[in-house]
C-alpha positions as CSV (number, residue, x, y, z in Angstrom):
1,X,58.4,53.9,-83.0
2,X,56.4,52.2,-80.7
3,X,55.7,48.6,-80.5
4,X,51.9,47.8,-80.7
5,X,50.0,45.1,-79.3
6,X,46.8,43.6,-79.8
7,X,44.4,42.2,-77.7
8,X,42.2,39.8,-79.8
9,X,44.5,39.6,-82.8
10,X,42.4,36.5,-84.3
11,X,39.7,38.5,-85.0
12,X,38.4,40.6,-88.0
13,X,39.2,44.1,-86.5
14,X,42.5,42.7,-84.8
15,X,43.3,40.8,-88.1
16,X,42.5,44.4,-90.2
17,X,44.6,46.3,-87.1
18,X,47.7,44.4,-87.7
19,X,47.6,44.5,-91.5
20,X,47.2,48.7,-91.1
21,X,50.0,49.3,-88.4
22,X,52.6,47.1,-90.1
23,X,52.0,48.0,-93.7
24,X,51.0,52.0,-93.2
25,X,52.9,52.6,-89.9
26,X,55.3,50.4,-90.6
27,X,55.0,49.2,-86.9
28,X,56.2,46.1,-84.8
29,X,52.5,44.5,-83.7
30,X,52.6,41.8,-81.1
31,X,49.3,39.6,-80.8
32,X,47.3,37.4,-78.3
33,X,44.5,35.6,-79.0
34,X,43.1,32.3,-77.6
35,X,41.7,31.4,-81.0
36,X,45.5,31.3,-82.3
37,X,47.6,28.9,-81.0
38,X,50.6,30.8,-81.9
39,X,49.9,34.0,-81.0
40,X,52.2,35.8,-78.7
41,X,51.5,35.2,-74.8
42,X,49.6,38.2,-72.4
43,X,52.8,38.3,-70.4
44,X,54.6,39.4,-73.6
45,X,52.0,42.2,-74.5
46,X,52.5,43.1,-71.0
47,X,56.4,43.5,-71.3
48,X,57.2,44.6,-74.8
49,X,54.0,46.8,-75.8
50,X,54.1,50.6,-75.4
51,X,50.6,50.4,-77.0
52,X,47.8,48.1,-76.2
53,X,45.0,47.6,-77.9
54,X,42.1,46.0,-77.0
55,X,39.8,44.5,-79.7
56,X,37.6,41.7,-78.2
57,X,33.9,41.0,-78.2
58,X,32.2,43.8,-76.2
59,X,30.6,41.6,-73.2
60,X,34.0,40.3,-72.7
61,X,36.3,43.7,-72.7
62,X,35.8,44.8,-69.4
63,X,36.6,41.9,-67.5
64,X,39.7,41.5,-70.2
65,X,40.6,44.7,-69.6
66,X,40.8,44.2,-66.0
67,X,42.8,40.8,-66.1
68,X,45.5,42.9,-67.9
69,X,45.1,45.5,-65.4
70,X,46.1,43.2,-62.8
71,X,49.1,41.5,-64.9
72,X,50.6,45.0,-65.4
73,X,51.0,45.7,-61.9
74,X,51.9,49.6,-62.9
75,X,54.0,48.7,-65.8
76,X,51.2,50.1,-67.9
77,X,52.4,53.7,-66.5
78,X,53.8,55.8,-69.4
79,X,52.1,53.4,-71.9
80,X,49.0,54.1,-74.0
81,X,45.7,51.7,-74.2
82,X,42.8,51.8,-76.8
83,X,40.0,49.9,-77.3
84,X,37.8,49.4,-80.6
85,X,35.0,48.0,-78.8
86,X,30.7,49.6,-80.3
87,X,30.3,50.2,-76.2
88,X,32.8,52.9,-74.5
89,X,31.5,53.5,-71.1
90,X,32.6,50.4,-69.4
91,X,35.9,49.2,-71.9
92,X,37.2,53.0,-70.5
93,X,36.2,53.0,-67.3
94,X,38.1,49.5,-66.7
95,X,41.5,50.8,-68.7
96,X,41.1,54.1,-66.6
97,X,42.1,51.7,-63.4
98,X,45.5,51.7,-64.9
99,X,48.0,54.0,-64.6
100,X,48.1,54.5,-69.0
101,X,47.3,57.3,-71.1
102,X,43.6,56.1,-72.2
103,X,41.5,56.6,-75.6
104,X,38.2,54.8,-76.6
105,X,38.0,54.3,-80.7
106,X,34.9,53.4,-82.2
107,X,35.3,52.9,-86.0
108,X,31.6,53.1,-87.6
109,X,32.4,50.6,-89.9
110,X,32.9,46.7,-89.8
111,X,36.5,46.0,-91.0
112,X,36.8,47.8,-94.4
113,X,38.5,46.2,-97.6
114,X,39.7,49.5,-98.4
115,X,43.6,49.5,-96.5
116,X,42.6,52.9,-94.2
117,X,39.0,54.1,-93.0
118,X,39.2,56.8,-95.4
119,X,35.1,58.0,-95.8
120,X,34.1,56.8,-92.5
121,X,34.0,58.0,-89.1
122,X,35.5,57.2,-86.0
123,X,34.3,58.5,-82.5
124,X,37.6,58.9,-80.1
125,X,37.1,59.0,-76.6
126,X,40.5,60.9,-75.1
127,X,39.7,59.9,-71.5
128,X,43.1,60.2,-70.3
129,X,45.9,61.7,-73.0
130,X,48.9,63.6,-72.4
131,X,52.4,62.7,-73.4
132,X,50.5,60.2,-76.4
133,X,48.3,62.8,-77.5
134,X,50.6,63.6,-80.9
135,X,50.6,59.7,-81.0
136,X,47.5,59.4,-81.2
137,X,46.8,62.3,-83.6
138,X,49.2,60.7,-85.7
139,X,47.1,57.4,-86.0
140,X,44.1,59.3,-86.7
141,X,45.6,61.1,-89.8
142,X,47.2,57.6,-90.7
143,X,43.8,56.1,-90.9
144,X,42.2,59.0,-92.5
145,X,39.0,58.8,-90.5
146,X,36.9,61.4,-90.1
147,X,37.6,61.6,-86.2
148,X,34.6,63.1,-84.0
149,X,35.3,63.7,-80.2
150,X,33.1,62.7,-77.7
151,X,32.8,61.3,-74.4
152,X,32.6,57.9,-73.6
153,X,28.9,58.3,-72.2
154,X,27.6,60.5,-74.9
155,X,28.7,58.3,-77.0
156,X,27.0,55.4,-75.9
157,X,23.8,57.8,-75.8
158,X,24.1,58.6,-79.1
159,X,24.7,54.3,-80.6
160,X,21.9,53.9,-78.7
161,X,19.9,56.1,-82.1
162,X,22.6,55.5,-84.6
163,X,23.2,51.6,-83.9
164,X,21.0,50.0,-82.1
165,X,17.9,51.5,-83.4
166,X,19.0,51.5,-86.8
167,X,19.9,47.5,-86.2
168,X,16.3,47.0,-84.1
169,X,14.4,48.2,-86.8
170,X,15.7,46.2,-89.7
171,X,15.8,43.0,-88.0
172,X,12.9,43.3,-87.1
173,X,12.0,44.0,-90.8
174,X,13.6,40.9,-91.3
175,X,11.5,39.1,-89.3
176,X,8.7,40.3,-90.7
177,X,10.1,39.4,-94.3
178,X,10.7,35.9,-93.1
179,X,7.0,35.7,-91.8
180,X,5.3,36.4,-95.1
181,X,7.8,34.7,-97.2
182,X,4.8,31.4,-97.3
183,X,2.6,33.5,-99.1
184,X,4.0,35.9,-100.6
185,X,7.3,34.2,-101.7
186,X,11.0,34.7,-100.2
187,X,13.1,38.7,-100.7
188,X,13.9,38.0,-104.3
189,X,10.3,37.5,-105.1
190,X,9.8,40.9,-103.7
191,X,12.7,42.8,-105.5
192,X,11.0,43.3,-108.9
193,X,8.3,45.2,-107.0
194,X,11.1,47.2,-105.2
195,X,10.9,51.0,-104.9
196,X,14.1,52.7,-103.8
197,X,13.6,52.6,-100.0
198,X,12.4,49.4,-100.1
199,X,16.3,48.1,-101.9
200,X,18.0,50.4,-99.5
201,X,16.2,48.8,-96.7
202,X,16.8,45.1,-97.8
203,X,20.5,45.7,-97.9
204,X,21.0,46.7,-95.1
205,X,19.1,43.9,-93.8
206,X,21.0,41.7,-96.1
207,X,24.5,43.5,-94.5
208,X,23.6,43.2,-90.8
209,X,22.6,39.2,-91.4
210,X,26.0,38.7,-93.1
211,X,27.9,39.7,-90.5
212,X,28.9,38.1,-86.8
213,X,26.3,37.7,-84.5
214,X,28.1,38.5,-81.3
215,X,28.5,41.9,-82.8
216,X,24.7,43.1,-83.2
217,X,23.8,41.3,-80.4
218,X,26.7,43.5,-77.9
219,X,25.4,46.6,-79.3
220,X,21.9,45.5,-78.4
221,X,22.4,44.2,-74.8
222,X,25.6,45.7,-73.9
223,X,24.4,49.3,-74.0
224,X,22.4,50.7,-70.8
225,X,20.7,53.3,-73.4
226,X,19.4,50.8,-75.6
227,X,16.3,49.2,-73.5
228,X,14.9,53.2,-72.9
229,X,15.3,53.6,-76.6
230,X,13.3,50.4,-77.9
231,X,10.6,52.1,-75.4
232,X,9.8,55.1,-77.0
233,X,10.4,53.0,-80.6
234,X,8.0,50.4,-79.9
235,X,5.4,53.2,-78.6
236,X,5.4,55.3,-81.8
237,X,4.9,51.7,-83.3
238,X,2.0,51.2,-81.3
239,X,0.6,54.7,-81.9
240,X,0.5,54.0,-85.6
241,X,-0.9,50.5,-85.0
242,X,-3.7,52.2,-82.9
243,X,-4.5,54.6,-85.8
244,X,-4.5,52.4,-88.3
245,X,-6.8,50.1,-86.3
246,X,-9.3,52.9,-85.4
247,X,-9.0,53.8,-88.8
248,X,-11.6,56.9,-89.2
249,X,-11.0,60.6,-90.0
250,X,-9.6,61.6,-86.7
251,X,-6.8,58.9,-86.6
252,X,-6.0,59.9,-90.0
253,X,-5.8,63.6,-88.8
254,X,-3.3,62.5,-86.0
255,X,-1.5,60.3,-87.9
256,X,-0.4,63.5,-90.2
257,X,0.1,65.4,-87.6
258,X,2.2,63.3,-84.5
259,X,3.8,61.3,-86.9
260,X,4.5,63.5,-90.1
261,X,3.7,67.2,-89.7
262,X,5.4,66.8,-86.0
263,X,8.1,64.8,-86.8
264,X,9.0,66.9,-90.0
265,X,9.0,70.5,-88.2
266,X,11.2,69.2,-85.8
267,X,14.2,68.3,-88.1
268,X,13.9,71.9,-89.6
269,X,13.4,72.4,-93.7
270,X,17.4,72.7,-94.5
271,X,18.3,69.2,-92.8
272,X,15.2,67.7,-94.4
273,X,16.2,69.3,-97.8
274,X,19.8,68.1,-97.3
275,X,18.5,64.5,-96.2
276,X,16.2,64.3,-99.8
277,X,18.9,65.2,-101.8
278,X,21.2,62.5,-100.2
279,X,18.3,59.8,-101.0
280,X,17.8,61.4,-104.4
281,X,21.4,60.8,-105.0
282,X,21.4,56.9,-103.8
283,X,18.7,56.7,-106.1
284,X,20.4,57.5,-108.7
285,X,22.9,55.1,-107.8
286,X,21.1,52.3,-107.3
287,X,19.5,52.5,-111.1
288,X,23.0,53.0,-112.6
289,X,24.1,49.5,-110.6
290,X,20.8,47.7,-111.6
291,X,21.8,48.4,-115.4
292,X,22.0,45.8,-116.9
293,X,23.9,47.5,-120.3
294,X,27.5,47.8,-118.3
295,X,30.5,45.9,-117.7
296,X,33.1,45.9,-114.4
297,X,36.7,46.4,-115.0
298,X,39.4,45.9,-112.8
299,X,42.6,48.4,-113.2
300,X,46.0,46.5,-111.4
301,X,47.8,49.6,-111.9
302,X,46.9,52.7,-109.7
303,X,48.8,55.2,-111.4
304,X,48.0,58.7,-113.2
305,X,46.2,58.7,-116.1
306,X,44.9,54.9,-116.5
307,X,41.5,55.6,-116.2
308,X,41.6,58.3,-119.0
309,X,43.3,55.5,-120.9
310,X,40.2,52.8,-120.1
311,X,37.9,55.5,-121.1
312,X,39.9,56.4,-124.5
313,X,39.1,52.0,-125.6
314,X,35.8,53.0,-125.2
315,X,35.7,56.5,-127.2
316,X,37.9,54.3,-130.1
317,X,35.3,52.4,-130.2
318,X,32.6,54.9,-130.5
319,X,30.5,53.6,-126.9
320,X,29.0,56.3,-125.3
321,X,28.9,55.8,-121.4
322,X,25.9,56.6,-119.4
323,X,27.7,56.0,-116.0
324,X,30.7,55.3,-114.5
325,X,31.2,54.5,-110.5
326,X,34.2,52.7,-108.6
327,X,33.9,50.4,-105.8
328,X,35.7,47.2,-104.4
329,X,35.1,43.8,-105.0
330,X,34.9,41.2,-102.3
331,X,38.5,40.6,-102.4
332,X,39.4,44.5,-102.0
333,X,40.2,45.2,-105.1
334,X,39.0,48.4,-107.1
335,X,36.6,48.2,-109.9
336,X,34.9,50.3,-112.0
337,X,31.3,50.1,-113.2
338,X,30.5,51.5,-116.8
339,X,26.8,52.1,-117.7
340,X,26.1,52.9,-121.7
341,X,23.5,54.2,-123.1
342,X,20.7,52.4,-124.0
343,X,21.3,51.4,-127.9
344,X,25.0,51.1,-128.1
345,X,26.7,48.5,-130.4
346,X,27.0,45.2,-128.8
347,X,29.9,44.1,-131.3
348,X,31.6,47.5,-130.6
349,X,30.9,46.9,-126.6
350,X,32.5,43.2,-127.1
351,X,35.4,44.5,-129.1
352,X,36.1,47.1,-126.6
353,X,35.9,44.5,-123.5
354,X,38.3,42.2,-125.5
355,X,41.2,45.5,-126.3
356,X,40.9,46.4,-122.1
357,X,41.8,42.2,-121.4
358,X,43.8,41.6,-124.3
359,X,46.2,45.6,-124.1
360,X,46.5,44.9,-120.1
361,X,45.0,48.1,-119.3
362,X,42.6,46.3,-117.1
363,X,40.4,43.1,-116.7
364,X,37.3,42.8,-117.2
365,X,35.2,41.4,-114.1
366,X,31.5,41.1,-115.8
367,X,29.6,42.1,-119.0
């Protein structure tokens, strides 16, 4: 097996990296960093690693790539190098100046809790593979991504929409929230006037301001396709401005047709069909988690048949359930959330809460 190193160890993904290829490989991982003191040294990555990974801010890869370019010195040859970088033109382009098998990984997801990426995707980039290529494959199935191919330019085409955009338009959402907070109060003043895009919006505001920084600001500045993009978003902005501004029949009339009618025939009525079930789905969702008649339990033992036994407490005890969804909690652990429906017995709710704690079948998180 292969010993793995990582370049930018310290950091979430390089922290999440380590913790996947030693406990689901069961792989020897070697790590620099400058923010770790005791972190292994480049020259060792250089000597020992058959695998390098790169996994360092975006505006710094390139140049970092380059450095260990010039410290292999064709040592590299026969060795494989990835990066995990939101940007893939330039991070590839610098590793192709070595003499490695080359692949660009883009995992669309910050660093999961969940111990693979098992229900998200990952964009590989195979710019130069040949004797890694099963390798490779291997890790792909080991971290049960749904892999898409692409090239590293298309790629950054496409983060340009699926990114940047996406990130554009809710911070500057944001913005505007911030703005009207004065008078109309700040987001939670808002939330019992939500509607269902309106909650799915703020959350995602709410996850792109949790997270680091650097990150949204690379995808924003670091891709070439980005600055075309904002163009044609701001001038559909402006169009609407205009038509709301001018405000008569025939602004209405071109409003339904550039921005709706338009927009809607070109999507086609089986991906616009597919896209309003989807919502229709989150919906849902979102009013079972906003129940308020539901507790969270925690199972510690993932085995067969111990969630048939937490839902037996509950028939015992004569609860009906409206809901039941699984998630993880802020530490990683699984949970599951059970809605009932409306009227049960709070006594026979409490008693059933207390049996889950008390039997160890699970714990109970929240009522």
């Amino acid at each position: 097996m292969p010993v793995v190193g990582i370049v930018g160890s310290a950091g979430a993904y390089g922290r999440w990296l380590r913790r996947f290829l030693q406990q689901r490989m069961g792989l020897e991982v070697l790590g620099h960093d400058p923010a770790d003191p005791r972190s292994d040294s480049p020259e060792v990555l250089v000597a020992r690693a058959e695998v390098l990974i790169f996994s360092a801010p975006i505006r710094h890869t390139p140049a970092l790539i380059g450095e260990y370019v010039a410290r292999s010195a064709g040592r590299e040859a026969g060795r494989l190098w990835l990066d995990v970088t939101s940007v893939k033109s330039a991070p590839v382009a610098a590793m192709l100046a070595s003499q490695a098998d080359v692949v660009g990984l883009h995992p669309m997801t910050a660093p999961p809790k969940a111990p693979t990426l098992k229900g998200r995707v990952m964009v590989v980039c195979e710019a130069r593979l040949s004797q890694w290529q099963p390798w490779v494959q291997g890790l792909c199935d080991a971290l049960e991504a749904e892999c898409v191919r692409a090239t590293p330019e298309h790629h950054d085409q496409v983060m340009a929409l699926v990114q940047a955009m996406v990130h554009a338009t809710h911070l500057a959402q944001a913005g505007v929230l911030r703005e009207y907070a004065p008078l109309l109060g700040p987001l939670p003043a808002l939330m019992p006037y939500r509607s269902a895009s309106f909650e799915l919006d703020t959350a995602i505001i709410a996850r792109i301001l949790s997270l680091n920084p650097a990150i949204y600001e690379d995808i924003q500045f670091g891709n070439p396709h980005v600055a075309p993009m904002l163009d044609r978003l701001l001038a559909h902005l402006q169009t609407l401005r205009s038509q709301v501004g001018q405000g008569d029949d025939d602004a209405r009339a071109a409003f339904r047709q550039q921005l709706l009618l338009d927009n809607r025939d070109s999507q086609g009525e089986a991906v616009l069909a597919e896209g309003n079930y989807t919502f229709e789905r989150v919906g849902y969702l979102l009013a079972d988690l906003t129940e308020r008649n539901a507790i969270s339990v925690h199972l510690p033992e993932d085995r067969p048949g111990s969630l048939r036994e937490l839902l037996y407490v509950f028939e015992r005890h004569a609860v009906s359930l409206a809901s039941i969804h699984s998630s993880r909690t802020p530490a990683g652990d699984v949970h599951f959330r059970v809605g009932f429906v409306a009227g049960s017995d709070a006594r026979a709710l409490q008693q059933a809460a207390a049996e889950i704690d008390a039997s160890g079948i699970g714990r109970v998180l929240s009522r």
